[in-house]
NUSE-432214 format. One line per field, with one value per residue: y, z, x of N, C-alpha, C in turn. Coordinates in steps of 0.2 Angstrom, whole numbers, plus 5000, padded with zeros to 4 digits. Example, Ala and Ser with C-alpha at 12.3 -4.5 7.8 and 13.67 -1.06 7.14 Angstrom:
<atoms>
nY <- [4972, 4989] .
nZ <- [5039, 5035] .
nX <- [5066, 5064] .
caY <- [4978, 4995] .
caZ <- [5039, 5036] .
caX <- [5062, 5068] .
cY <- [4984, 5000] .
cZ <- [5039, 5039] .
cX <- [5066, 5064] .
</atoms>
This chain:
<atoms>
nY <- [4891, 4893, 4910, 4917, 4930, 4942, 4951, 4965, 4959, 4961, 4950, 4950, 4960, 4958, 4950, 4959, 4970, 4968, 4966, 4979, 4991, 4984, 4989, 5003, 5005, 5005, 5015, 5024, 5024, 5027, 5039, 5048, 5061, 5062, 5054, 5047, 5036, 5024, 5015, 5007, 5007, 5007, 5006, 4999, 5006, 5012, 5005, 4996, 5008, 5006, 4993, 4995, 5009, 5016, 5023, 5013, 5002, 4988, 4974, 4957, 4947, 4927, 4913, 4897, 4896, 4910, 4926, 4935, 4946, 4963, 4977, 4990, 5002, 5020, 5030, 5049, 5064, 5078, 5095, 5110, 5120, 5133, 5127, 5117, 5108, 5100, 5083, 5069, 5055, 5040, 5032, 5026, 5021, 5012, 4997, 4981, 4969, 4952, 4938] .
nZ <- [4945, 4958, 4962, 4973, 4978, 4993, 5004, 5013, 5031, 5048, 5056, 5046, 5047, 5052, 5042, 5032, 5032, 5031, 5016, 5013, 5018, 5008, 4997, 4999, 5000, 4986, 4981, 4987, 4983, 4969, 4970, 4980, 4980, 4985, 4993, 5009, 5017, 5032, 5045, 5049, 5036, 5038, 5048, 5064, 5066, 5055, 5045, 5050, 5049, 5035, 5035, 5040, 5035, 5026, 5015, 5006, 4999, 5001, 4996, 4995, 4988, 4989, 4987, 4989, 5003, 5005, 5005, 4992, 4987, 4986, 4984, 4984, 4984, 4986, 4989, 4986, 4989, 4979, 4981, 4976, 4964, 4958, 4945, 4947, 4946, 4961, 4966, 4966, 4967, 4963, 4970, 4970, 4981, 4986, 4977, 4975, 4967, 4970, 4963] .
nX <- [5007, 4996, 4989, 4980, 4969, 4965, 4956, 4966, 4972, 4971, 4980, 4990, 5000, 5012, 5018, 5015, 5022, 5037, 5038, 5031, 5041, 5054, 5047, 5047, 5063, 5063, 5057, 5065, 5079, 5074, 5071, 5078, 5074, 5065, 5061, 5065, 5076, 5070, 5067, 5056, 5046, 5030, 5019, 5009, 4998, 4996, 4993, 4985, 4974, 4973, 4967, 4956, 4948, 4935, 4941, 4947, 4956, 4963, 4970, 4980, 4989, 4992, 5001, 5005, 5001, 5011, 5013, 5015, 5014, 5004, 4994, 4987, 4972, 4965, 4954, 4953, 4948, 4947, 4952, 4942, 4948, 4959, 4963, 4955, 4940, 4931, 4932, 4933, 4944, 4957, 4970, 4985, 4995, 5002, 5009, 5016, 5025, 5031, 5032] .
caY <- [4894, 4897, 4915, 4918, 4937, 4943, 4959, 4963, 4957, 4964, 4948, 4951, 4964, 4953, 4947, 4962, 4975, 4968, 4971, 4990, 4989, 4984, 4994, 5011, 5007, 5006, 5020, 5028, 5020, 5028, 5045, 5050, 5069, 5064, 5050, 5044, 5029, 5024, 5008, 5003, 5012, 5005, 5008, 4996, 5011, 5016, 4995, 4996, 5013, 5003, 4989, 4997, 5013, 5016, 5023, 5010, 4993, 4985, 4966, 4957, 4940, 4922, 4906, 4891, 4899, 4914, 4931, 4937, 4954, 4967, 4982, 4996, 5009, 5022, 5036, 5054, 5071, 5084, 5101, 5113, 5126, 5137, 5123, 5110, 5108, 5097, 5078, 5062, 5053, 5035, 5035, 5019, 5021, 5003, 4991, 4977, 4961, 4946, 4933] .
caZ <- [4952, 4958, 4967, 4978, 4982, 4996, 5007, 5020, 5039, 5052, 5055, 5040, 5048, 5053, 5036, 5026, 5033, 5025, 5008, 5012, 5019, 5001, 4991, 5000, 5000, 4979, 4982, 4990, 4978, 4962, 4971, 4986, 4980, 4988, 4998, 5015, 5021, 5037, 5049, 5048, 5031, 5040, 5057, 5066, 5066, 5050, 5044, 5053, 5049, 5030, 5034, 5044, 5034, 5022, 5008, 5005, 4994, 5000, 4995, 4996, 4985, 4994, 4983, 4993, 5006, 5006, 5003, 4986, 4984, 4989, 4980, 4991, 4982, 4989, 4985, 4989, 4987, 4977, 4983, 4971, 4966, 4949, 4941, 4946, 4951, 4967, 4963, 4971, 4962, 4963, 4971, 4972, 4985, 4985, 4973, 4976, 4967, 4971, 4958] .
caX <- [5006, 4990, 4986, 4974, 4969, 4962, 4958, 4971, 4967, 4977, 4986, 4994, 5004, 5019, 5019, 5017, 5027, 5043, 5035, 5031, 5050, 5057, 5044, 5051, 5068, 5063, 5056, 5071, 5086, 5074, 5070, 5080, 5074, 5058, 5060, 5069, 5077, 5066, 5067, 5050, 5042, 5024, 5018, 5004, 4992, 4994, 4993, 4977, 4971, 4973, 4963, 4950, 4943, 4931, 4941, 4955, 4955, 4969, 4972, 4985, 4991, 4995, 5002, 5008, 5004, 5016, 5010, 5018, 5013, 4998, 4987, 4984, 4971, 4964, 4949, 4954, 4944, 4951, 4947, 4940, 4955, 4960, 4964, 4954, 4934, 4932, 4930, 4936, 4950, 4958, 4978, 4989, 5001, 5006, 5012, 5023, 5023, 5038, 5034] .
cY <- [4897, 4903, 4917, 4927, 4938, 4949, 4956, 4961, 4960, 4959, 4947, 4955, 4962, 4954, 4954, 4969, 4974, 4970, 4978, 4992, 4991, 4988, 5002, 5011, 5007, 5013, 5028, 5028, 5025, 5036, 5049, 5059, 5068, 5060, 5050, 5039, 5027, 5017, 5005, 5011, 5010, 5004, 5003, 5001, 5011, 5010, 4996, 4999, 5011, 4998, 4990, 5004, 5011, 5022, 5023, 5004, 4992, 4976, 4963, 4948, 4934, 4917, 4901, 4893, 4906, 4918, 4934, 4943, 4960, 4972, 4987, 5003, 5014, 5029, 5042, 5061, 5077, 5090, 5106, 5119, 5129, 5136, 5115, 5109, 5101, 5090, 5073, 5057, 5047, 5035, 5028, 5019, 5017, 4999, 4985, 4969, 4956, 4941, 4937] .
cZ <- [4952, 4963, 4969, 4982, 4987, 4999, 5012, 5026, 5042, 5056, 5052, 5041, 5047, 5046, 5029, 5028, 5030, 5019, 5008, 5014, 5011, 4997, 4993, 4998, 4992, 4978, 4981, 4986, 4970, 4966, 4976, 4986, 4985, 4994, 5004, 5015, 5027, 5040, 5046, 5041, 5033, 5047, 5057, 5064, 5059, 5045, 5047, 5051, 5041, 5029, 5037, 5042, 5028, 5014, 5005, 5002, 4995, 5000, 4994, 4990, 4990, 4986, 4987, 5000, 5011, 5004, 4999, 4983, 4986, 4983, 4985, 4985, 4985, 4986, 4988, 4987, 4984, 4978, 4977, 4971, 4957, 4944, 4938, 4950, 4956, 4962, 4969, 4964, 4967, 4964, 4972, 4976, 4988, 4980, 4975, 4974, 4969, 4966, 4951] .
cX <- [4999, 4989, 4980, 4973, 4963, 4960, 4963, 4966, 4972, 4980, 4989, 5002, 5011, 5025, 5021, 5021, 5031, 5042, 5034, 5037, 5052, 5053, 5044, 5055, 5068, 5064, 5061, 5075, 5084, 5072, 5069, 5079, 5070, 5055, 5065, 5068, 5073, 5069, 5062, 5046, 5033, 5022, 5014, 4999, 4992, 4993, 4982, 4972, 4970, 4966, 4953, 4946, 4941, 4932, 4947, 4951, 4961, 4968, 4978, 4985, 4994, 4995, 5007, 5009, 5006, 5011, 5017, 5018, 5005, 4998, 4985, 4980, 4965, 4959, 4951, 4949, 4950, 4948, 4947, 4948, 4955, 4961, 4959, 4946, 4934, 4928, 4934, 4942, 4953, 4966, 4981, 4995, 5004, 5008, 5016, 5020, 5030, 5038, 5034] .
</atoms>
């Protein structure tokens, strides 16, 4: 099977929402301390607010096609504190593969 990665586009939406769907309700099922159940675990805005800033990598996988799985990772700043001097750091708040 050949896979093909790309960045997301926002017509992907459609398509990827289900996937952020299933990859909560994992979520959820492994760690109802921390999580909720949701309808939609992905809003348009916050789909967009993904594809559209400047400190997100999101890519997604397609093979025949379909989309098989996405990559969301994301830079964030850590603020200086008693344990920790201020830096930027690397967060993956995504995963989900299907094949």
């Amino acid at each position: 099977m050949n896979i093909h990665l790309r960045p997301f586009a926002l017509e992907d939406f459609e398509q990827i929402a289900p996937l952020f769907q299933e990859l909560h309700e994992i979520h959820v099922a492994g760690r109802p301390d921390i999580y909720r159940s949701t309808e939609h675990a992905i809003s348009f805005d916050a789909f967009k607010d993904i594809v559209e800033n400047n400190h997100s990598i999101a890519v997604l996988a397609e093979a025949a096609c379909a989309i098989v799985g996405f990559c969301i990772l994301e830079s964030r700043e850590v603020q200086d504190s008693s344990l920790l001097v201020s830096n930027r750091k690397a967060y993956m708040p995504g995963i989900r593969e299907l094949v």
